[in-house]
N, C-alpha and C positions, 0 to 999 in steps of 0.2 A: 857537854851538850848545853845550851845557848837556853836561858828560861824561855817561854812561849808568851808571846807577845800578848795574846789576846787568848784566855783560858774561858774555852766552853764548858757547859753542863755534861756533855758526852765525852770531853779527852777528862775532867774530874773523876766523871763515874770509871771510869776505865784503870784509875789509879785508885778509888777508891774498895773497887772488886777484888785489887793485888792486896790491898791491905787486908781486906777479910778474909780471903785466900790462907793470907799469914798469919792471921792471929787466930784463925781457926786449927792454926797447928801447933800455937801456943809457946810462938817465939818472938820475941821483941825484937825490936829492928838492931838493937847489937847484937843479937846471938843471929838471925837473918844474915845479916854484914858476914856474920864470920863464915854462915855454910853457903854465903855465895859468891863470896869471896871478891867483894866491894864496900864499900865506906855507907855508915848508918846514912849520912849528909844523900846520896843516890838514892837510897832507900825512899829517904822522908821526901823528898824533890818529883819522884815517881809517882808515890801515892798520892800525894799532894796535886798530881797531873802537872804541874810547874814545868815537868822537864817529857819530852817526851819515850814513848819507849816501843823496840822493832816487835815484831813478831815472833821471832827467834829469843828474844830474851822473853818475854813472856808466857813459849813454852817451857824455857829453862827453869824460871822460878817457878813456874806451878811445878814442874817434875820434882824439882828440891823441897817444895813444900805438899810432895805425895798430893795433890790435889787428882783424885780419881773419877772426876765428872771427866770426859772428854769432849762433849759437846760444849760444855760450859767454857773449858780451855779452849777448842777453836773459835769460839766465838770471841771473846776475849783477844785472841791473835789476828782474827779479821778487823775490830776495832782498830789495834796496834797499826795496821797496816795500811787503813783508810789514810789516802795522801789528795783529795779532792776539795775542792773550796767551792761549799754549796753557794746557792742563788740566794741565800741571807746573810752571806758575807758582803753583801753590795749594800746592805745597811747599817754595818758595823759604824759607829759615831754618830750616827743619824735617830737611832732609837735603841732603848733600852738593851741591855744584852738579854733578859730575861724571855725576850719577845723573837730573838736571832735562836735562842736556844731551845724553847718553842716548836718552832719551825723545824728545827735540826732534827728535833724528838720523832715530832711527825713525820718525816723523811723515811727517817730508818724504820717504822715502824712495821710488826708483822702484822697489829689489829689495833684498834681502837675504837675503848667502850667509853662513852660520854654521856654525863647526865649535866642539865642545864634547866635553870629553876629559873630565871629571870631575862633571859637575852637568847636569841637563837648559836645555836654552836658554829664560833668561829667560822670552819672550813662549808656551812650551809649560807653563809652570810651574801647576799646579792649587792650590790654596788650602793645602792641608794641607802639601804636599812644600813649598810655602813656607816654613809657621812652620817647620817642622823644621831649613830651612836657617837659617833667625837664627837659632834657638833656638844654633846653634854657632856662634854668631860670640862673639868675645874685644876686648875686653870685653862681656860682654851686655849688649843696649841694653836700655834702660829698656821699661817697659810700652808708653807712648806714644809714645815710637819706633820702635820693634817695632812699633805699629798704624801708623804712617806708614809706614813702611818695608815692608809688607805692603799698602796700599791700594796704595803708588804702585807695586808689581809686580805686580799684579793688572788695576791700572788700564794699563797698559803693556800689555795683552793686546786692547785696543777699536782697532789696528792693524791687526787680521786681519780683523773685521769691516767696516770704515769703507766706503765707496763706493769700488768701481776699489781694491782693497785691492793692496798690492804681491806681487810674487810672491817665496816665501821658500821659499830651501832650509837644510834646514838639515843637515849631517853631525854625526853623534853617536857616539862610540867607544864600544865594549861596556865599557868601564869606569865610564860613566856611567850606563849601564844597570844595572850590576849595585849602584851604591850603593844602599843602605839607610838612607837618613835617614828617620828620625822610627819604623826598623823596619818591617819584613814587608809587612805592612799596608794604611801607609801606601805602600811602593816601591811595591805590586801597582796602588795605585789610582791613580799616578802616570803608572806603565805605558799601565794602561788610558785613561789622558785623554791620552795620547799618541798611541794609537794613532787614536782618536779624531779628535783634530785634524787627524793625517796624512791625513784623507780629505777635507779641503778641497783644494778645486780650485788654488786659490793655494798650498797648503804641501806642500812635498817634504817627506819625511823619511828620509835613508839612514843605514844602520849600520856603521862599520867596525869589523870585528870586531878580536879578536885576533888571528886566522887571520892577519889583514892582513899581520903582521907590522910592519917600521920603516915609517916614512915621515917625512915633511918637516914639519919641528918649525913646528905656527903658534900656539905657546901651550894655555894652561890653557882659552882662551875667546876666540875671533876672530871678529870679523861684519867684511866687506866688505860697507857699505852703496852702492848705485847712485845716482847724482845723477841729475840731468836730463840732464848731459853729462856724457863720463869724465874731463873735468877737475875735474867737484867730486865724484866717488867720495870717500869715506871710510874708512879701516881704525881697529874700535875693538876695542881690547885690554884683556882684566882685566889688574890691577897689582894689589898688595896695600893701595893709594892711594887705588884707586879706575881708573877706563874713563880710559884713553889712547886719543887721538885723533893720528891719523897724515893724512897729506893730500898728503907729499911724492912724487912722479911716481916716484921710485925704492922707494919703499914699496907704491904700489899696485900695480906693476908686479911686485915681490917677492911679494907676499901675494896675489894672482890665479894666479900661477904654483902658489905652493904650495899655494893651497887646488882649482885642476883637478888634482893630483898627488892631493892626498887624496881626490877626490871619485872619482878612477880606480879608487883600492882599496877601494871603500867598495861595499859591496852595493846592488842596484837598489829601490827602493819598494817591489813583492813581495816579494823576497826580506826585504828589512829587519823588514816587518810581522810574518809569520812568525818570525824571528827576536827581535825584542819580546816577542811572542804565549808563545815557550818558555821564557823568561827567567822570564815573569812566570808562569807554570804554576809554575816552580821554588820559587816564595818562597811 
């Protein structure tokens, strides 16, 4: 089988879940080779995601490595089996992969929880408060980058709509609220497409204030995305790089804790609307 030209976050994780699958039974990929009766070189290519793999062989190896979740294993064979080229492969070379696989996360997702300290959360983002946000980015991108880079966060919003949409919460600290990019304006009309959105039946939106006081540090920008099972949950993080992707059992176990601590201090959907609502009276 042919390496894969261009390796996402999702065919990685796919190889990465066969490997812990495997070492959770406590066999190295040459004694694996020998009871599946294939060469280590497949093994390592699989896990790696480099090479891809059917459906049928990934219920074979889980059977051989006794993996007794069932849900876990179909889920894992539906991955296998996805042959589709989402609407973010139309930016592959155009911008980061980090920003395609993103996208990809969000696609598949069964929920997603979001907290955001300094910027409104991606998929709430309205057209305008967008350019304003490139407009500050260092180096400036070019015209045509900026227009890629603006479609594909716009386009990143047909999540909320799609059929059986996932359900999204999302927390947002009054410091995000109170930026001012692109000026006055511009925040008020951002506001208002906030508040907006907030009255889909799928999207929460809570505020933590200042009031709130400390709480439990989950970055500048955190989504705990839902898998089908809570084995393939995912936590992605901004970096100055680009969205880190987290996947490890004691990460997502770290980052659910911390984001139910934030969501305790964080005002109710009433209240938060409200609180939006005199924000935006103020500008």
């Amino acid at each position: 089988m042919a390496p894969r030209k261009a390796l996402t976050a999702r065919q990685r994780r796919l190889g990465t879940e066969l490997r812990k699958i495997r070492e959770h039974t406590g066999l190295s990929m040459t004694q694996a080779a020998e009871v599946l009766g294939t060469d280590r070189t497949t093994i390592s290519n699989t896990e790696s995601g480099r090479f891809g793999v059917s459906p049928e062989r990934v219920r074979t190896w889980a059977g051989h490595y006794e993996c007794p979740d069932a849900a876990y294993v179909d889920a894992l064979a539906a991955m296998a089996a996805e042959r589709i080229t989402g609407w973010w492969e139309d930016y592959r070379g155009d911008l980061a992969s980090g920003a395609l696989d993103l996208a990809e996360l969000e696609h598949h997702a069964v929920g997603i929880r979001c907290v955001q300290m300094l910027y409104m959360p991606g998929l709430l983002q309205n057209e305008e408060y967008v350019r304003a946000v490139l407009a500050e980015a260092v180096p400036p991108p070019s015209v045509t980058r900026q227009r890629r880079q603006l479609s594909h966060r716009l386009k990143r919003r047909d999540v909320l709509d799609r059929a059986n949409p996932p359900d999204f919460m999302f927390l947002i600290h009054e410091a995000a609220l109170r930026m001012t990019f692109g000026g006055s304006a511009v925040a008020r009309g951002q506001l208002d497409y906030l508040l907006k959105e907030s009255e889909r039946d799928n999207v929460t939106v809570r505020v933590i204030p200042f009031a709130a006081g400390g709480f439990v540090e989950t970055g500048g920008s955190t989504q705990y995305v839902f898998g089908p099972v809570p084995q393939l949950d995912t936590v992605q993080t901004d970096t100055t790089t680009g969205p880190a992707f987290l996947d490890a059992e004691t990460h997502l176990v770290n980052y659910r804790a911390a984001l139910d601590r934030t969501e305790e201090r964080s005002l109710d959907p009433e209240r938060s609307r409200d609180f939006i609502r005199a924000i935006a009276q103020q500008l």
